[in-house]
N, C-alpha and C positions, 0 to 999 in steps of 0.2 A: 583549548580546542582550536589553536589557532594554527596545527599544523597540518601540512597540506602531503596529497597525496595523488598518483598518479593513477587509474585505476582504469578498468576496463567497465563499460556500460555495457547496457540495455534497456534503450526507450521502450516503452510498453502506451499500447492505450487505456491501460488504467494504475491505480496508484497501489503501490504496495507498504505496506507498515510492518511497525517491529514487528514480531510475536505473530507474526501471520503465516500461513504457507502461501507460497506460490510455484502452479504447475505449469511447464512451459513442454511446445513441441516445437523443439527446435532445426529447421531444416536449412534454411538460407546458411551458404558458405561460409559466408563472414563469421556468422554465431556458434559455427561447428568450429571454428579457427578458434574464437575466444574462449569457448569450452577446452579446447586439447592445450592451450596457453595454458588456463588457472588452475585446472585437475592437476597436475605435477607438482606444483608449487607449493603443495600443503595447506593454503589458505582457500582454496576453490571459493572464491565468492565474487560477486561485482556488482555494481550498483545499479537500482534500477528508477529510471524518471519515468514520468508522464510526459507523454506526446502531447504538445500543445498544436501542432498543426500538421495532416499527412497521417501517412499509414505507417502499422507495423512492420509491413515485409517492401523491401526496395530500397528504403535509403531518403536521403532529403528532408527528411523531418523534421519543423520546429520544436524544441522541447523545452518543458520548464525546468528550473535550477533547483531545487527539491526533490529530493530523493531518497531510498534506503538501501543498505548494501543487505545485499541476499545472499546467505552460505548455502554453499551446495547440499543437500543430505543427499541422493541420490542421480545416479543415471542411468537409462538402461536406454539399450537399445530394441527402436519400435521398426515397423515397416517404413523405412522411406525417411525417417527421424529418429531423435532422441527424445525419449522422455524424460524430462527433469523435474527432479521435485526437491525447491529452495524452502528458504525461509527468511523472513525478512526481519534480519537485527539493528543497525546501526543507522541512524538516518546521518544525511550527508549533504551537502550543499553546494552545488558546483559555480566553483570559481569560473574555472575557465576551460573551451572547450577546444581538444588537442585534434592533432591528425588525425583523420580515420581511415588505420592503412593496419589492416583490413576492417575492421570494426570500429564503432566508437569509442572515443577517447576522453577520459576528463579529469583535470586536475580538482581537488575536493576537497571541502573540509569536513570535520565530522561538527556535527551541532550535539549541544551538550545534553545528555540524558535528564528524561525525567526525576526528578524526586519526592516520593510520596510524601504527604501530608497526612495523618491520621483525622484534623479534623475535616477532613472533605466527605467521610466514609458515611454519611448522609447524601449530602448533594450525589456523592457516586452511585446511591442506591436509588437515589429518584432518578436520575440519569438511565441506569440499565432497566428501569422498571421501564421509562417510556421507551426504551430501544424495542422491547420485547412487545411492548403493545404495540408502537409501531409497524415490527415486521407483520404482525399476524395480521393487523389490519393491511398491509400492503399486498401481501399473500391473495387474499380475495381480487385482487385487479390484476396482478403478474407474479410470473414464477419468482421466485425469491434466490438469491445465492445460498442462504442462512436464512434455518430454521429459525424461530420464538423461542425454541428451547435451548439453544446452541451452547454448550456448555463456556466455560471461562479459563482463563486461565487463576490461580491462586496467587498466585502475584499480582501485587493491586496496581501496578503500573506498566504493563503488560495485561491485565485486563481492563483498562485505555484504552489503551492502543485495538484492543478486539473488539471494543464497544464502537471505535470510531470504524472499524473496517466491517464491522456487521451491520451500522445502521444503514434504511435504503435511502439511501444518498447519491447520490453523481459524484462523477470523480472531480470536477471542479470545487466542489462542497469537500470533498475528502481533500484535495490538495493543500485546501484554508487549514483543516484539523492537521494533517500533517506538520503545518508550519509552526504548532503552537509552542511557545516556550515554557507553561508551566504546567501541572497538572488540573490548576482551576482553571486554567486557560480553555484546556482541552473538554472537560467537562462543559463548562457554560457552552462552547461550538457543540459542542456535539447536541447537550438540549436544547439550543436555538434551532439549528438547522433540522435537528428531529422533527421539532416540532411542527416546522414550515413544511415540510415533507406528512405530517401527519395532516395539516390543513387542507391540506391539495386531493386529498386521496377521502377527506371530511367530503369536499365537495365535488368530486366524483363520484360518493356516493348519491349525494342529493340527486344526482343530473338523471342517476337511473339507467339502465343499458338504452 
Protein backbone atom coordinates (compact mmCIF):
# COMPACT_ATOMS: atom_id res chain seq x y z
CA UNK A 1 0.00 0.00 0.00
CA UNK A 2 3.03 2.07 -0.27
CA UNK A 3 2.18 3.58 -3.55
CA UNK A 4 1.34 6.91 -4.06
CA UNK A 5 -1.05 8.62 -6.28
CA UNK A 6 -1.99 11.87 -7.48
CA UNK A 7 -5.67 12.67 -7.27
CA UNK A 8 -8.16 15.32 -7.21
CA UNK A 9 -9.97 16.12 -3.71
CA UNK A 10 -12.85 17.39 -1.99
CA UNK A 11 -12.77 18.70 1.65
CA UNK A 12 -16.12 18.30 3.10
CA UNK A 13 -17.27 19.31 6.75
CA UNK A 14 -18.07 15.91 7.46
CA UNK A 15 -16.32 12.42 7.17
CA UNK A 16 -17.12 9.97 4.49
CA UNK A 17 -16.58 6.00 4.75
CA UNK A 18 -16.34 3.06 2.63
CA UNK A 19 -19.88 1.57 1.80
CA UNK A 20 -21.58 4.81 2.38
CA UNK A 21 -23.32 7.17 -0.11
CA UNK A 22 -22.61 10.60 -0.45
CA UNK A 23 -24.82 13.43 -1.98
CA UNK A 24 -23.09 16.59 -3.10
CA UNK A 25 -24.62 20.03 -4.79
CA UNK A 26 -21.96 21.08 -6.51
CA UNK A 27 -21.84 24.77 -7.83
CA UNK A 28 -18.41 26.56 -7.05
CA UNK A 29 -16.29 26.64 -10.39
CA UNK A 30 -13.47 24.89 -9.16
CA UNK A 31 -15.73 21.62 -8.41
CA UNK A 32 -17.67 21.87 -11.74
CA UNK A 33 -13.87 21.94 -13.29
CA UNK A 34 -12.86 18.72 -11.14
CA UNK A 35 -16.16 16.99 -12.19
CA UNK A 36 -15.72 17.65 -16.25
CA UNK A 37 -11.69 16.54 -15.37
CA UNK A 38 -12.68 12.86 -13.78
CA UNK A 39 -16.13 11.95 -15.80
CA UNK A 40 -14.04 11.18 -19.02
CA UNK A 41 -11.33 9.45 -17.62
CA UNK A 42 -13.35 6.17 -16.86
CA UNK A 43 -12.41 6.24 -13.10
CA UNK A 44 -14.85 9.26 -12.12
CA UNK A 45 -13.85 9.28 -8.42
CA UNK A 46 -11.82 11.56 -5.87
CA UNK A 47 -11.04 11.69 -2.63
CA UNK A 48 -12.83 13.18 -0.08
CA UNK A 49 -11.30 14.64 3.78
CA UNK A 50 -12.61 16.48 6.52
CA UNK A 51 -12.26 20.12 6.92
CA UNK A 52 -10.44 20.57 10.10
CA UNK A 53 -10.56 24.39 9.91
CA UNK A 54 -12.82 26.96 7.54
CA UNK A 55 -15.77 26.29 5.42
CA UNK A 56 -16.85 24.29 2.56
CA UNK A 57 -17.47 26.89 -0.19
CA UNK A 58 -14.30 29.66 -0.88
CA UNK A 59 -11.11 28.05 -0.50
CA UNK A 60 -8.45 28.21 2.52
CA UNK A 61 -9.30 25.48 4.46
CA UNK A 62 -7.38 23.50 7.04
CA UNK A 63 -7.95 19.84 6.51
CA UNK A 64 -7.06 16.57 8.01
CA UNK A 65 -4.99 13.68 6.17
CA UNK A 66 -7.62 10.90 6.37
CA UNK A 67 -9.84 10.27 3.85
CA UNK A 68 -11.95 8.09 1.34
CA UNK A 69 -12.02 8.15 -2.35
CA UNK A 70 -15.74 8.36 -3.62
CA UNK A 71 -16.89 6.87 -7.18
CA UNK A 72 -19.15 8.74 -8.94
CA UNK A 73 -22.63 6.71 -9.49
CA UNK A 74 -24.51 9.61 -10.79
CA UNK A 75 -24.86 13.17 -12.21
CA UNK A 76 -27.52 15.20 -13.25
CA UNK A 77 -28.08 18.36 -13.75
CA UNK A 78 -30.17 20.56 -10.94
CA UNK A 79 -31.23 24.33 -11.14
CA UNK A 80 -28.02 26.45 -10.72
CA UNK A 81 -25.81 22.92 -9.85
CA UNK A 82 -25.13 19.44 -10.25
CA UNK A 83 -26.46 16.91 -8.24
CA UNK A 84 -24.04 14.15 -7.49
CA UNK A 85 -24.56 10.94 -5.86
CA UNK A 86 -20.96 9.20 -4.76
CA UNK A 87 -20.00 6.42 -2.85
CA UNK A 88 -17.36 6.09 -0.71
CA UNK A 89 -14.78 2.97 -1.30
CA UNK A 90 -11.11 3.28 -0.70
CA UNK A 91 -9.79 5.04 2.28
CA UNK A 92 -6.74 7.07 1.55
CA UNK A 93 -4.12 9.12 3.27
CA UNK A 94 -2.69 12.15 2.19
CA UNK A 95 0.88 12.55 1.95
CA UNK A 96 1.22 15.60 0.57
CA UNK A 97 -0.77 18.45 -0.47
CA UNK A 98 -0.20 19.70 -4.36
CA UNK A 99 -1.23 22.92 -6.38
CA UNK A 100 -4.64 23.98 -6.32
CA UNK A 101 -4.92 25.15 -9.79
CA UNK A 102 -8.17 24.97 -10.03
CA UNK A 103 -9.14 22.74 -7.26
CA UNK A 104 -7.43 20.66 -4.70
CA UNK A 105 -4.76 18.63 -5.15
CA UNK A 106 -3.18 15.66 -3.35
CA UNK A 107 -0.72 13.04 -3.62
CA UNK A 108 -2.08 9.74 -1.50
CA UNK A 109 -1.66 6.68 -0.27
CA UNK A 110 -4.27 4.05 -0.17
CA UNK A 111 -4.37 2.48 3.60
CA UNK A 112 -4.80 -1.29 3.53
CA UNK A 113 -8.41 -2.84 3.74
CA UNK A 114 -10.26 -4.35 6.33
CA UNK A 115 -10.09 -8.11 7.02
CA UNK A 116 -12.84 -9.83 8.67
CA UNK A 117 -12.35 -12.09 11.50
CA UNK A 118 -15.17 -14.54 12.04
CA UNK A 119 -14.58 -14.61 15.73
CA UNK A 120 -15.68 -10.97 16.28
CA UNK A 121 -19.44 -11.83 14.93
CA UNK A 122 -20.38 -11.51 18.63
CA UNK A 123 -18.54 -8.44 19.74
CA UNK A 124 -20.06 -7.18 16.04
CA UNK A 125 -23.61 -7.89 17.28
CA UNK A 126 -23.35 -6.23 20.73
CA UNK A 127 -21.83 -3.34 18.77
CA UNK A 128 -24.86 -2.78 16.17
CA UNK A 129 -27.28 -3.73 19.07
CA UNK A 130 -25.96 -0.49 20.89
CA UNK A 131 -25.70 1.42 17.60
CA UNK A 132 -29.63 0.83 17.18
CA UNK A 133 -30.36 1.58 20.78
CA UNK A 134 -28.48 4.52 20.50
CA UNK A 135 -30.07 6.14 17.62
CA UNK A 136 -33.51 5.78 18.77
CA UNK A 137 -32.60 7.08 22.11
CA UNK A 138 -30.93 10.04 20.25
CA UNK A 139 -33.92 10.37 18.02
CA UNK A 140 -36.05 11.83 21.03
CA UNK A 141 -33.67 14.99 21.47
CA UNK A 142 -32.71 15.53 17.53
CA UNK A 143 -33.56 14.59 14.11
CA UNK A 144 -31.36 11.72 13.22
CA UNK A 145 -29.56 11.16 9.71
CA UNK A 146 -30.29 7.33 10.19
CA UNK A 147 -33.12 5.56 11.16
CA UNK A 148 -32.81 2.50 14.33
CA UNK A 149 -33.81 0.36 11.64
CA UNK A 150 -31.33 1.38 8.92
CA UNK A 151 -30.80 -1.71 7.10
CA UNK A 152 -26.88 -3.10 6.63
CA UNK A 153 -25.01 -4.10 4.20
CA UNK A 154 -24.24 -8.28 4.10
CA UNK A 155 -20.76 -7.88 3.95
CA UNK A 156 -19.44 -7.91 7.38
CA UNK A 157 -16.79 -5.53 6.65
CA UNK A 158 -18.67 -3.02 4.93
CA UNK A 159 -21.33 -3.32 7.53
CA UNK A 160 -18.34 -1.59 9.79
CA UNK A 161 -17.85 0.70 8.00
CA UNK A 162 -22.01 1.48 8.13
CA UNK A 163 -22.18 0.91 11.89
CA UNK A 164 -19.35 3.53 12.21
CA UNK A 165 -21.20 6.05 9.80
CA UNK A 166 -24.67 5.60 11.36
CA UNK A 167 -23.78 5.95 15.01
CA UNK A 168 -24.72 9.59 16.33
CA UNK A 169 -21.36 10.71 16.69
CA UNK A 170 -19.33 14.00 15.52
CA UNK A 171 -17.25 13.92 12.88
CA UNK A 172 -14.28 14.18 15.11
CA UNK A 173 -15.43 10.80 16.78
CA UNK A 174 -15.92 9.51 13.13
CA UNK A 175 -12.46 10.65 11.97
CA UNK A 176 -10.82 8.47 15.14
CA UNK A 177 -13.14 5.27 13.54
CA UNK A 178 -11.97 6.13 10.14
CA UNK A 179 -8.33 5.76 11.08
CA UNK A 180 -8.66 2.34 12.59
CA UNK A 181 -6.38 -0.42 11.22
CA UNK A 182 -8.20 -3.61 12.18
CA UNK A 183 -11.67 -4.78 12.42
CA UNK A 184 -11.55 -5.21 16.34
CA UNK A 185 -10.06 -1.92 16.23
CA UNK A 186 -13.00 -0.43 14.66
CA UNK A 187 -15.63 -2.25 16.64
CA UNK A 188 -14.18 -1.48 20.32
CA UNK A 189 -14.35 2.71 18.76
CA UNK A 190 -17.29 2.42 17.79
CA UNK A 191 -18.69 0.90 21.33
CA UNK A 192 -16.72 3.23 23.23
CA UNK A 193 -17.51 6.21 21.65
CA UNK A 194 -21.37 4.94 21.31
CA UNK A 195 -21.53 4.58 24.37
CA UNK A 196 -20.09 8.21 25.64
CA UNK A 197 -22.71 9.44 23.10
CA UNK A 198 -25.37 7.20 24.90
CA UNK A 199 -24.23 8.73 28.45
CA UNK A 200 -24.77 12.37 27.39
CA UNK A 201 -28.23 11.91 25.91
CA UNK A 202 -28.70 9.42 29.58
CA UNK A 203 -28.27 12.76 31.25
CA UNK A 204 -30.18 14.94 29.15
CA UNK A 205 -32.66 13.06 29.83
CA UNK A 206 -32.54 13.31 33.68
CA UNK A 207 -32.23 17.29 33.21
CA UNK A 208 -35.84 17.18 31.80
CA UNK A 209 -37.05 20.04 29.08
Amino acid sequence: MDELADIPMFPLGSVLFPAMPLALRVFEPRYLQLLQDVMPDGASEFGVVLIERGQEVGGGEKRFDIGTICQIADVKVADGYLAVLGEGTRRIEVVEWLAEDPYPRARVRELAPLVWDESLLSRREQTEALVRRTLLQASEFEDQAWSASVQLSEDPVESLWQLAAVAPLGPLDQLRLLRCATPRELLDAIFIATQDAGEIYDARGTQGP
